[in-house]
MARBA-3410 file (N, C-alpha, C, O; in Angstrom, 1 decimal):
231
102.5,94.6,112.8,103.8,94.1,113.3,104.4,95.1,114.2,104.7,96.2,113.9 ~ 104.7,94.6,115.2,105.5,95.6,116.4,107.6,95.5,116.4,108.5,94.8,116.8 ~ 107.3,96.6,115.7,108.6,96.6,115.1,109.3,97.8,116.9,108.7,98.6,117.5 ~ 110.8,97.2,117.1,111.2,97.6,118.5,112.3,98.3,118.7,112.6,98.9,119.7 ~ 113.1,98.2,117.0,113.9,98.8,116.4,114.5,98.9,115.2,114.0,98.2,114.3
115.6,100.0,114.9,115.4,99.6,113.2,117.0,100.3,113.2,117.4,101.3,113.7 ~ 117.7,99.4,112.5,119.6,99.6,112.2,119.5,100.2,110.6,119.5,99.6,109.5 ~ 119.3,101.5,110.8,118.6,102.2,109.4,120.3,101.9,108.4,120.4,102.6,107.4 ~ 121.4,100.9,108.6,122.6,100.9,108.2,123.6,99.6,108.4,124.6,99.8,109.1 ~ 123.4,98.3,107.8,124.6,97.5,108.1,124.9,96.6,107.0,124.3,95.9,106.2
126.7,97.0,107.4,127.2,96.2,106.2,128.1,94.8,106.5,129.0,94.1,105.9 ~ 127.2,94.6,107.8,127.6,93.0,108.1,126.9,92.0,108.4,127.4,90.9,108.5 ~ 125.3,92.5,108.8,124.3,91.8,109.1,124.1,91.1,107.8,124.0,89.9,108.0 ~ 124.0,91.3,106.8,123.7,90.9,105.3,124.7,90.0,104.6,125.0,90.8,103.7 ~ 125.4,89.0,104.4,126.8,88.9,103.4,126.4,89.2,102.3,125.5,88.8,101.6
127.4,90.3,102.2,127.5,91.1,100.8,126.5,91.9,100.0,126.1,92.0,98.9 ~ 126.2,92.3,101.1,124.6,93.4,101.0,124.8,94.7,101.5,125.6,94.9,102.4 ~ 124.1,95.6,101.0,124.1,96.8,101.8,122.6,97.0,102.5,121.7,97.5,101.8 ~ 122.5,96.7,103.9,120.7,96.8,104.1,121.0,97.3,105.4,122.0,97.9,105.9 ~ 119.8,97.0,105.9,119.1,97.7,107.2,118.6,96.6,107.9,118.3,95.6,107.3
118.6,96.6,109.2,117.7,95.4,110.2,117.0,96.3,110.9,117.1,97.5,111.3 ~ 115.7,94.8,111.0,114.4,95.2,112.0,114.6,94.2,113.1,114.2,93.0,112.9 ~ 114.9,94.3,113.9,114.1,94.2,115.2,112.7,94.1,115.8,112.0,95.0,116.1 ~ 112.2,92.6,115.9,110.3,92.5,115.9,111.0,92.2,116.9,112.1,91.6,116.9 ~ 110.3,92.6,118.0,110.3,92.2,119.8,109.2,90.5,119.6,108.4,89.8,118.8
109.7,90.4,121.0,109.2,89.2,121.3,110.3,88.2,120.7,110.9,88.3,119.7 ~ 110.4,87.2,121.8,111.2,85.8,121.9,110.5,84.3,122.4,109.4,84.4,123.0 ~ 111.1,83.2,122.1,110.4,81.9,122.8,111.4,81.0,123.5,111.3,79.8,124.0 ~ 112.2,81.7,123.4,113.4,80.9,123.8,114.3,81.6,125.1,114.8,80.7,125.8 ~ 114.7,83.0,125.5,115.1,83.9,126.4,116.4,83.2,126.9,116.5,82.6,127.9
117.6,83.3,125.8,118.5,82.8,126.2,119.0,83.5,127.4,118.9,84.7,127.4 ~ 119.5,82.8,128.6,120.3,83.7,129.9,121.4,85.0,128.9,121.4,86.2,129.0 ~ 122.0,84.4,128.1,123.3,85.3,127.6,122.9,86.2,126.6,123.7,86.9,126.1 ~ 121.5,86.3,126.3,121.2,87.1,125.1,121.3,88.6,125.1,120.2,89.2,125.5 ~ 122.1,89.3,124.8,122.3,90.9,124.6,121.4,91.5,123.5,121.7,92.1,122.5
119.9,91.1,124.1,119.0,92.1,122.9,117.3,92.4,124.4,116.2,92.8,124.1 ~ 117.6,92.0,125.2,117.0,91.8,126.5,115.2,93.4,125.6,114.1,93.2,125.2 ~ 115.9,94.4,125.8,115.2,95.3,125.0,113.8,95.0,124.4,112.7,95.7,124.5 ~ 114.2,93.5,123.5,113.6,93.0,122.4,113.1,92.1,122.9,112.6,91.3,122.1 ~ 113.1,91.8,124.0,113.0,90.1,124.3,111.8,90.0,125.6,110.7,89.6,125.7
112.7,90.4,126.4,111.8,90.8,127.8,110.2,91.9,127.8,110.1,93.1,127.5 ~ 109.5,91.0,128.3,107.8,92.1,128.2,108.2,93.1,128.7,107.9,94.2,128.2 ~ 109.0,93.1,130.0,108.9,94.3,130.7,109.8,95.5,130.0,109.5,96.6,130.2 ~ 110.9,95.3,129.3,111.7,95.9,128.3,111.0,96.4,127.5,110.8,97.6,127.4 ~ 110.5,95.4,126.8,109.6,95.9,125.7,108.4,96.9,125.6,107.9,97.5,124.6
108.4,96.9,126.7,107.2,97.5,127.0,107.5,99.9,127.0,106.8,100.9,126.8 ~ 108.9,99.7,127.5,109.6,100.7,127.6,110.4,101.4,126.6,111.0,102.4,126.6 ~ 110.2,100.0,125.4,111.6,100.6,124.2,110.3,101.2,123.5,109.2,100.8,123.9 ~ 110.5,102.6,122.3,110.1,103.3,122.1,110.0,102.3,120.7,110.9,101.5,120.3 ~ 108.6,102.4,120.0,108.2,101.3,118.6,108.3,102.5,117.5,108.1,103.7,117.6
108.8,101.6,116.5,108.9,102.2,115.4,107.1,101.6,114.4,106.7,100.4,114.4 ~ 106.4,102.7,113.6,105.1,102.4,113.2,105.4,101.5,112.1,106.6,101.6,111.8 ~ 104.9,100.6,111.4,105.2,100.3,109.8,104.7,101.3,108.7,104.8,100.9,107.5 ~ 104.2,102.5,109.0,103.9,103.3,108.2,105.2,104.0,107.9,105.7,104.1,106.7 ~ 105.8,104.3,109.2,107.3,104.7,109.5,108.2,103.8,108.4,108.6,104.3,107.3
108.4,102.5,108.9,108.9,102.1,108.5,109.1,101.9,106.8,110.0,102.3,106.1 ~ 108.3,101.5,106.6,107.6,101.6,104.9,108.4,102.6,104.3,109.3,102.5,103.4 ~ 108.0,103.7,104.9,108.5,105.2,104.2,110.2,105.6,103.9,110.9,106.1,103.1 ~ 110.4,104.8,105.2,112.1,104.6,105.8,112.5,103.9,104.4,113.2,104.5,103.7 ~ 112.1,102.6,103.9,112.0,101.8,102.6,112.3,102.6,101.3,113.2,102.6,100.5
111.0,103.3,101.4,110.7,103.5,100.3,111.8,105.3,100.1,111.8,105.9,99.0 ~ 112.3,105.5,100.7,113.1,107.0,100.9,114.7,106.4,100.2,115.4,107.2,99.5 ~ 115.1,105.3,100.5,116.1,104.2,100.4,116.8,103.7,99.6,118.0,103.4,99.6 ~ 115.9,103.5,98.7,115.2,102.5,97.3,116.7,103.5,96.2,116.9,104.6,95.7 ~ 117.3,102.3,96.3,118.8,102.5,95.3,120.0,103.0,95.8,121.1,103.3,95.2
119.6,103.2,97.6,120.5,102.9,98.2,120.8,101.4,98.6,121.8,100.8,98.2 ~ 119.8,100.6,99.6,120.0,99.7,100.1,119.4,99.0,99.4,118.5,99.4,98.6 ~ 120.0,97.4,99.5,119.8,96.4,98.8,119.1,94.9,99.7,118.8,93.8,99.4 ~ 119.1,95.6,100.8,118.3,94.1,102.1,117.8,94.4,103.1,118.6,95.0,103.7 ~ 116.5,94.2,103.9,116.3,93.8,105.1,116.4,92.5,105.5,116.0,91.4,104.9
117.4,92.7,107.1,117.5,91.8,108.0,116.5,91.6,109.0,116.4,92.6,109.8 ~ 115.6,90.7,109.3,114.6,90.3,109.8,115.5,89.7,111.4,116.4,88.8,111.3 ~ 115.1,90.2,112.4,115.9,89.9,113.5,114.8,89.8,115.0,113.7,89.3,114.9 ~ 115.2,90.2,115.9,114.9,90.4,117.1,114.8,89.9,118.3,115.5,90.9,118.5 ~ 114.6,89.3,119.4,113.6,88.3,119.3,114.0,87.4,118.3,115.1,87.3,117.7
112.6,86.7,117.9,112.4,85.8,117.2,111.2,85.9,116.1,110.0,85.6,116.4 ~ 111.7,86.5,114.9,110.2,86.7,114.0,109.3,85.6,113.8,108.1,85.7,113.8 ~ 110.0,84.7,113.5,109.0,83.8,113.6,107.6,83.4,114.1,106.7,82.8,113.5 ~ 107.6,84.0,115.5,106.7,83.9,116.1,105.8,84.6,115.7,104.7,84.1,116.0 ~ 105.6,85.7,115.1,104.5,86.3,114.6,104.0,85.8,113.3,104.6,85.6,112.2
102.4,85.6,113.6,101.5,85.2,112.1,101.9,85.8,111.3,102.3,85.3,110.2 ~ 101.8,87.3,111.5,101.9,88.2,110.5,103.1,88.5,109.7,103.5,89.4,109.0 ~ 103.5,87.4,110.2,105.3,87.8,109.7,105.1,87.9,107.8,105.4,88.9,107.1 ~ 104.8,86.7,107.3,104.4,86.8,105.7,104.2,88.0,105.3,105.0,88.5,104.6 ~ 103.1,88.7,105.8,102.4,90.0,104.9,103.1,90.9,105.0,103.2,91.8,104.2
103.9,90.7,106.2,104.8,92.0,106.4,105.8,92.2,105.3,106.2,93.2,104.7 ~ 106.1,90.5,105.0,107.5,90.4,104.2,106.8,90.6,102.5,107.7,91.0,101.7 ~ 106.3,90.5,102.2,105.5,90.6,101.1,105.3,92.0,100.6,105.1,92.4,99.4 ~ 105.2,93.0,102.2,104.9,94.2,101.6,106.3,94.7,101.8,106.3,95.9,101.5 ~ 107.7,94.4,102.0,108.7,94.6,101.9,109.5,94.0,100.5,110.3,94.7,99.9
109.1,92.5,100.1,109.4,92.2,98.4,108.8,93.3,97.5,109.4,94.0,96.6 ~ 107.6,93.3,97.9,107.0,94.3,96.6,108.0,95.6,96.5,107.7,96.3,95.5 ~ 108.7,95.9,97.1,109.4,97.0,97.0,110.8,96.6,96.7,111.6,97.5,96.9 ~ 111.6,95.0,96.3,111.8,94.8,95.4,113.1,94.6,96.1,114.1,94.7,95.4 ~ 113.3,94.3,97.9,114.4,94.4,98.5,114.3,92.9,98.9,113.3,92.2,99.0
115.6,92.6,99.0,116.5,91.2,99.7,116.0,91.0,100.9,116.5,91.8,101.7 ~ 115.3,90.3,101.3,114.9,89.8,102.9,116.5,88.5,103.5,117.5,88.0,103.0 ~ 116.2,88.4,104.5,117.5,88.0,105.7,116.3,88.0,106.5,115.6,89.0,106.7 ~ 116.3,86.1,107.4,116.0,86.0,108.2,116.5,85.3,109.2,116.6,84.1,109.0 ~ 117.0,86.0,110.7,117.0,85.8,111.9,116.7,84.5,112.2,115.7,84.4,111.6
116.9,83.6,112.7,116.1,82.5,113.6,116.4,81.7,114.5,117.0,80.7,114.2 ~ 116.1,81.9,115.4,116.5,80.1,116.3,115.9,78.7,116.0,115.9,77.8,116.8 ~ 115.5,78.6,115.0,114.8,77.7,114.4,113.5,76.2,114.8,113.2,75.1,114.5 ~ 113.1,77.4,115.9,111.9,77.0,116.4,110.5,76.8,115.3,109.6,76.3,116.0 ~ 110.2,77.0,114.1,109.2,77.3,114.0,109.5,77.2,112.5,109.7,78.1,111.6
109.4,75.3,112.3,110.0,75.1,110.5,108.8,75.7,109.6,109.0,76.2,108.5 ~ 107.6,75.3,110.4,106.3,75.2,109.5,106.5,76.9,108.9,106.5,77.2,107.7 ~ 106.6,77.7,109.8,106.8,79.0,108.9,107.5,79.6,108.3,107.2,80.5,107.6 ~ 109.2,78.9,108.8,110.2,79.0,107.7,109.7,78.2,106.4,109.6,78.8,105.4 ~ 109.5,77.0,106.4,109.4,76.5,105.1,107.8,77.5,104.4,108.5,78.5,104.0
107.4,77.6,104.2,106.1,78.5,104.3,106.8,80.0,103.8,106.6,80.4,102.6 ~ 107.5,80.5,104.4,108.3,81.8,104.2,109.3,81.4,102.9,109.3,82.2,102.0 ~ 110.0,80.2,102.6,111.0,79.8,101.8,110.2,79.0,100.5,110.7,79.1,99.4 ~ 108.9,78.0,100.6,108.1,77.8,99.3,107.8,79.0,98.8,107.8,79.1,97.6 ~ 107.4,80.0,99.6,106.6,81.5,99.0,107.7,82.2,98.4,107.1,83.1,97.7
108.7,82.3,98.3,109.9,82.6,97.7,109.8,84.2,98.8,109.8,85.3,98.3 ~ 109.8,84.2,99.7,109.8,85.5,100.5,111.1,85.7,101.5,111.3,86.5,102.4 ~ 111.8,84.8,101.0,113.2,84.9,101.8,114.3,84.5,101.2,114.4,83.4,100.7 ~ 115.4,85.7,101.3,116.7,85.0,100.2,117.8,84.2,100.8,118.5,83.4,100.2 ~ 117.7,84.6,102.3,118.6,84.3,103.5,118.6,84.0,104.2,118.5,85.0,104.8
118.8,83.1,105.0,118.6,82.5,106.9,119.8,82.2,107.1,120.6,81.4,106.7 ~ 119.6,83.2,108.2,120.4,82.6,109.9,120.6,82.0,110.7,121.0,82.6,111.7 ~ 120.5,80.7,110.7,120.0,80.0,111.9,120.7,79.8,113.5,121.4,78.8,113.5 ~ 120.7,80.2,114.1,121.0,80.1,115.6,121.3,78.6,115.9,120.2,78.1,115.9 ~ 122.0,78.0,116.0,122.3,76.5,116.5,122.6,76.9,118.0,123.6,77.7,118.0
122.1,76.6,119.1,122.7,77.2,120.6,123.1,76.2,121.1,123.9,76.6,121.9 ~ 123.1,75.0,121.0,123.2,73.8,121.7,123.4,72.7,121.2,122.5,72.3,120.4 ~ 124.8,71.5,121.5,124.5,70.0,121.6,122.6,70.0,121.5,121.8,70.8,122.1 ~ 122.1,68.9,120.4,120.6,68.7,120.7,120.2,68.1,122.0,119.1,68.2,122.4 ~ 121.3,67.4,122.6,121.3,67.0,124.3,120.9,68.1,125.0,120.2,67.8,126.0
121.2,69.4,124.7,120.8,70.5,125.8,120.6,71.2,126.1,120.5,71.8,127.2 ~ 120.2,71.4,124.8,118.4,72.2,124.6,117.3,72.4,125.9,116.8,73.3,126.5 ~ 117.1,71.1,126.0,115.9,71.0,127.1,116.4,71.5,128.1,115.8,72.2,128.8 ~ 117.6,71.1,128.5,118.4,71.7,130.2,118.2,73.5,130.4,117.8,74.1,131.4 ~ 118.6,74.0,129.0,118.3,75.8,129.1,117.7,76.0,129.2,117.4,76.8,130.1
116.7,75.5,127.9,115.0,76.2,127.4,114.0,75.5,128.0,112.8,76.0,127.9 ~ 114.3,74.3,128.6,112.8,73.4,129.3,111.7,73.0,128.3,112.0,72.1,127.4 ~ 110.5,73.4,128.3,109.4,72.7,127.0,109.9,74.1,126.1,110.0,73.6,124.9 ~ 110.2,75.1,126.0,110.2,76.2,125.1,111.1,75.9,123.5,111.2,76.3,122.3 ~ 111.3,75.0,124.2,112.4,74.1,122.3,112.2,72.9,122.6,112.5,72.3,123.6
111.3,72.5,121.3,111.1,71.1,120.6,112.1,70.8,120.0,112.1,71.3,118.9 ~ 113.2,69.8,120.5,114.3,69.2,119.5,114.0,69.0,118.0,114.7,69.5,117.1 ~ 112.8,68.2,117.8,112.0,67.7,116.7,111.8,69.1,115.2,111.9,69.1,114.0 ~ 111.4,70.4,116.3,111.1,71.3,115.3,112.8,72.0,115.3,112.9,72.8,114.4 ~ 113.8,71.9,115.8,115.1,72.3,115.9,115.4,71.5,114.3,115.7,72.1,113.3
115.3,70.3,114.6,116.0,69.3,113.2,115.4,69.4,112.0,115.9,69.4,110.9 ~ 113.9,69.5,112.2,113.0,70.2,111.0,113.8,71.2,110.1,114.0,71.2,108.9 ~ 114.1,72.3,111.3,114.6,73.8,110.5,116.1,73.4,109.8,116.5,74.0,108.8 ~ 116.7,72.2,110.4,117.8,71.9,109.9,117.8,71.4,108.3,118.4,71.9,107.3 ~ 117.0,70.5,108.3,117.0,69.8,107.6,116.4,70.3,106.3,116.6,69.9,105.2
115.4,71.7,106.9,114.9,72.1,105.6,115.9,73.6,104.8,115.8,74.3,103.8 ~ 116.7,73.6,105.9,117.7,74.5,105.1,118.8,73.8,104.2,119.2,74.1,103.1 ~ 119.3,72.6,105.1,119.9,71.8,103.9,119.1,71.6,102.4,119.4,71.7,101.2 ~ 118.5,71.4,102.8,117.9,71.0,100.8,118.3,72.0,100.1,118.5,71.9,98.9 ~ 118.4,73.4,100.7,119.1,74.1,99.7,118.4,74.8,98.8,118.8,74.8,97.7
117.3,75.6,99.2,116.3,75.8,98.2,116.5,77.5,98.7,116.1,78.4,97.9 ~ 117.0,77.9,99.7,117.4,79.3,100.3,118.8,79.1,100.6,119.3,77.9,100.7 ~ 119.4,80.2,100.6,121.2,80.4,101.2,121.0,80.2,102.5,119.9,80.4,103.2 ~ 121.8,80.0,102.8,121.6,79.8,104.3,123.2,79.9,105.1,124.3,79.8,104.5 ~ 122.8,80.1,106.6,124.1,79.6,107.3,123.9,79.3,108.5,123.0,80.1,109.0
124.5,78.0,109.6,124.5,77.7,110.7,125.5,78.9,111.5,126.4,79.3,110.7 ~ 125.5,79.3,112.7,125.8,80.0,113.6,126.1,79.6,115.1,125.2,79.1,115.7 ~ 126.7,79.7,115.5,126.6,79.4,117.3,127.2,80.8,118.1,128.3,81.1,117.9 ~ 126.6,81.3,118.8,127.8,81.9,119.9,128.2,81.6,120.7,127.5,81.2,121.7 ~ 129.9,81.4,121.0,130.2,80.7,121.8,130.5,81.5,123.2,131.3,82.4,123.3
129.5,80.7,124.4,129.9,81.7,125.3,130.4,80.5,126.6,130.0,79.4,127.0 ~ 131.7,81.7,127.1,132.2,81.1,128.7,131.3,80.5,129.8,130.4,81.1,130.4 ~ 131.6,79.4,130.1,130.0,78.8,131.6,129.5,77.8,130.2,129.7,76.6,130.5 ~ 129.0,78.0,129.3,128.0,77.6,128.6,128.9,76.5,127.5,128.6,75.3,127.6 ~ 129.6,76.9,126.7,129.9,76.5,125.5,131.5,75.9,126.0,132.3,76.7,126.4
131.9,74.6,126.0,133.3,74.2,126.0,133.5,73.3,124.5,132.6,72.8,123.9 ~ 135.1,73.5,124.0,135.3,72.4,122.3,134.3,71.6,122.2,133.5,71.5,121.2 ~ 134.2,71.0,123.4,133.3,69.3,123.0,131.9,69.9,122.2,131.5,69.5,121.1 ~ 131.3,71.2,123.2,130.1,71.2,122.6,130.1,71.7,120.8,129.5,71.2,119.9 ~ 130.8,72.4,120.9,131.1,72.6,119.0,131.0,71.6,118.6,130.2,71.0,117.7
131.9,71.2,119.3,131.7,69.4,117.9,130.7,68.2,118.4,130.6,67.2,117.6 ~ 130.2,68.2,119.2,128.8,67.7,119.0,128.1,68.6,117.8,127.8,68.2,116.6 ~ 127.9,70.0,118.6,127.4,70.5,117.2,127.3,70.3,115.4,126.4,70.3,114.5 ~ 128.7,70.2,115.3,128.9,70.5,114.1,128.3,68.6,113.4,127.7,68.2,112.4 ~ 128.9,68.0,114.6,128.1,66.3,114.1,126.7,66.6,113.5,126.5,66.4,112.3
126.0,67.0,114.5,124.5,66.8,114.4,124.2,68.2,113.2,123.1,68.6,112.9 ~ 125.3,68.8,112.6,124.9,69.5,111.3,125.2,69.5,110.0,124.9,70.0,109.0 ~ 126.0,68.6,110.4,127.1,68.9,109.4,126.9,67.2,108.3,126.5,66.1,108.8 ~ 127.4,67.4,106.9,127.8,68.6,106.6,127.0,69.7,106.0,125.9,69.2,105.6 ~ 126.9,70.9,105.8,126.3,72.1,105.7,126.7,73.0,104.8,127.9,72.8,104.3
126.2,74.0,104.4,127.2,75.3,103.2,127.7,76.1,104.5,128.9,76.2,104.6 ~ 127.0,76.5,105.5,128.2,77.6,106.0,127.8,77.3,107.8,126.8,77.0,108.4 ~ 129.1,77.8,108.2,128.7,77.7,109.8,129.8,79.0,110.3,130.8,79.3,109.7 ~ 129.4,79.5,111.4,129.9,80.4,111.8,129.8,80.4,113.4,128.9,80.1,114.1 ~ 131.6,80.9,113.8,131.5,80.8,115.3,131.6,82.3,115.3,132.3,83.0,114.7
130.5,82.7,116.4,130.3,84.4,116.9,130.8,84.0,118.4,130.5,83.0,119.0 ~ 131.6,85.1,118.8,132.3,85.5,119.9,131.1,85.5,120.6,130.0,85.3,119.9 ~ 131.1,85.8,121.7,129.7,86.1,122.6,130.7,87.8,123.2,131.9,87.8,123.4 ~ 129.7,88.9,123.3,129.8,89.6,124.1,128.7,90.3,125.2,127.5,90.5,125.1 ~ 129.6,90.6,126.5,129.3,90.5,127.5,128.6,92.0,127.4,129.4,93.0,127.4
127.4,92.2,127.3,126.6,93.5,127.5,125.1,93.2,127.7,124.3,92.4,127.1 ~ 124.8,94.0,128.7,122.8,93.9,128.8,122.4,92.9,128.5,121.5,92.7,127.7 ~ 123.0,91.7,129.4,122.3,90.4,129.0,121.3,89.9,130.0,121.4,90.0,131.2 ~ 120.2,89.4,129.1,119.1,88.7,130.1,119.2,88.9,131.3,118.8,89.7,132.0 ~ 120.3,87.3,131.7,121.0,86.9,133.1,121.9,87.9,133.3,122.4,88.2,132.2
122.4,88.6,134.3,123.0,89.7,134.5,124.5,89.2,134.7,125.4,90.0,134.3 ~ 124.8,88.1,135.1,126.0,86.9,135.7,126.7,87.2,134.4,127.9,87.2,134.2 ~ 125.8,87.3,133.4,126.7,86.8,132.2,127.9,88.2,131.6,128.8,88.2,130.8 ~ 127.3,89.3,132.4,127.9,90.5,131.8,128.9,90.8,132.4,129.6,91.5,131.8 ~ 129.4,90.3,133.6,131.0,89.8,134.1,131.6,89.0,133.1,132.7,89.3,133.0
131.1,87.9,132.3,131.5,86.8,131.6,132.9,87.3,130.6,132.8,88.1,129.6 ~ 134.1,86.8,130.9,135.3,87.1,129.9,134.7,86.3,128.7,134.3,85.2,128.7 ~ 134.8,87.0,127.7,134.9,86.1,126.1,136.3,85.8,125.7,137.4,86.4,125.6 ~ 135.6,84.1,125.4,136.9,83.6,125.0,138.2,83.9,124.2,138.0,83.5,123.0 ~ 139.4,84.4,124.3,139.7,84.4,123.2,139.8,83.9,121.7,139.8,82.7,121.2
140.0,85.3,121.0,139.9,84.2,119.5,140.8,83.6,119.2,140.6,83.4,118.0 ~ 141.9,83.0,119.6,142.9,82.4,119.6,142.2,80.9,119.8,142.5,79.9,119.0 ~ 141.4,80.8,120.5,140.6,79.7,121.4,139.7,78.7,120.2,139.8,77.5,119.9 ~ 138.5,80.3,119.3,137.8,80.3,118.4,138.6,79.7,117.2,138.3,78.6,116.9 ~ 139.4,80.2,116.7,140.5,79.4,115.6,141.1,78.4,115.8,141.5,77.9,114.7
141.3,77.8,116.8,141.6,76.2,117.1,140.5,75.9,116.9,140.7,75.3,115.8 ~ 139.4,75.8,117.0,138.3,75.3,117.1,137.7,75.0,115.4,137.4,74.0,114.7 ~ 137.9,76.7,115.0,137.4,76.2,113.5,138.4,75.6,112.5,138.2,75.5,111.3 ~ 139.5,75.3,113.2,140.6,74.9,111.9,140.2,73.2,112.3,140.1,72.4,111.3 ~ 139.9,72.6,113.6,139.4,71.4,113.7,138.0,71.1,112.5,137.9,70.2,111.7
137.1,72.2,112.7,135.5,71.9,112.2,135.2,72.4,111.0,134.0,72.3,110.8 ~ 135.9,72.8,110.1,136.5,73.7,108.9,135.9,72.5,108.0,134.7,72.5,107.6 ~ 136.7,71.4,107.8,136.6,70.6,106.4,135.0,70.0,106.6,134.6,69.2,105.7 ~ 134.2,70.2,107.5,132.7,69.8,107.2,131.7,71.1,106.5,130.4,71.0,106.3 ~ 132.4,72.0,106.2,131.4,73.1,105.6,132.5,73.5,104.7,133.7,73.5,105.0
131.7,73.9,103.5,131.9,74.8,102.4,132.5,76.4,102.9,133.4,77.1,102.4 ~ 131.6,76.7,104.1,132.7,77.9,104.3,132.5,77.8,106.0,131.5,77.3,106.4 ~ 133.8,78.3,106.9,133.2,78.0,108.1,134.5,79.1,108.7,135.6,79.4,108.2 ~ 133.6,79.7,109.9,134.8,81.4,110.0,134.8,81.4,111.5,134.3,80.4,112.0 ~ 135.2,82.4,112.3,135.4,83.0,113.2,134.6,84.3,113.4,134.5,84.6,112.2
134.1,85.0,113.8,133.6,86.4,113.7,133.1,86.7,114.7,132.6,87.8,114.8
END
């Protein structure tokens, strides 16, 4: 596993955890607005300095009764086969897994979630399902988007929907398309977008909306989830 970074510390990637996030490079999706470019882009990638899993492991095992989770992030883990074994040699050591996702790729979330190898997901909702194909082109199958939906509803992992809402890209309407085509759900969350080292460079001029903006929005889309926030 080509690990590209490691947050040896976070007490907000986790709800209500004290863990650490990994960073697996590589993406399938390369949103224009995405501030992780590092992790995403070959040519980045190729320059960020890798952390070993031997490394890592040890990082684990030095840990053990301090931290209580790894966050699985980057990119997109999913994409790697190897993602299972990795996570398997991180349960045996008896920590809380959190997984990252844009929810391309149900067959290996469900696969990761029958194996009981994940306590958590993330899921990335980026888009109205109208408009998906306009950003990403063939690189997102609507079909495998509603898969991952649908298999987090049943409820067999915690879970939470996500969007970032960014300026150019994201206006009310599209939230609430969103939240149609999710809802209803246990949790959804609106993330600010900020403007740093993103993909598309255009986007790092981009003002973020204010949260004033964000809070109209969730006091509208509030009564379709069990919990639904601002952040």
């Amino acid at each position: 596993m080509e690990i590209g970074g490691l947050q040896k510390l976070t007490l907000i990637d986790y709800p209500r955890k004290i863990a650490c996030t990994v960073f697996l490079t590589g993406c399938n999706f390369l949103c224009p607005w995405c501030y992780a470019r590092e992790f995403v882009l070959p040519e980045e990638i190729k320059k960020q300095p890798k952390i070993s899993e031997k490394e890592f492991f040890q990082f684990l095992k030095e840990r053990k009764g301090l931290l209580e989770g790894v966050v699985l992030c980057g990119g997109e883990p999913t994409i790697h086969h190897k993602l299972p074994t990795f996570i398997k040699k991180i349960k045996k050591m008896n920590y809380l897994v959190k997984l990252d996702t844009n929810g391309s790729n149900p067959k290996m979330m469900g696969k990761l979630i029958s194996e009981k190898l994940i306590d958590y997901v993330a899921m990335d909702v980026k888009l109205p399902k109208e408009r998906y194909s306009q950003v990403f082109s063939k690189n997102a199958k609507i079909k495998d988007i509603e898969e991952s939906i649908k298999i987090l509803k049943k409820g067999k992992v915690d879970y939470e929907f996500r969007t970032t809402i960014v300026p150019t890209i994201h206006k009310k309407e599209d939230i609430i398309k969103i939240v149609r085509w999710i809802k209803p759900a246990k949790r959804y969350f609106l993330q600010n977008f900020r403007p740093e080292k993103t993909i598309d460079p255009f986007f790092e001029t981009i003002k973020p909306y204010p949260e004033s903006y964000l809070l109209e929005i969730q006091k509208i889309i509030a009564p379709f989830f069990e919990a639904c926030q601002v952040r």
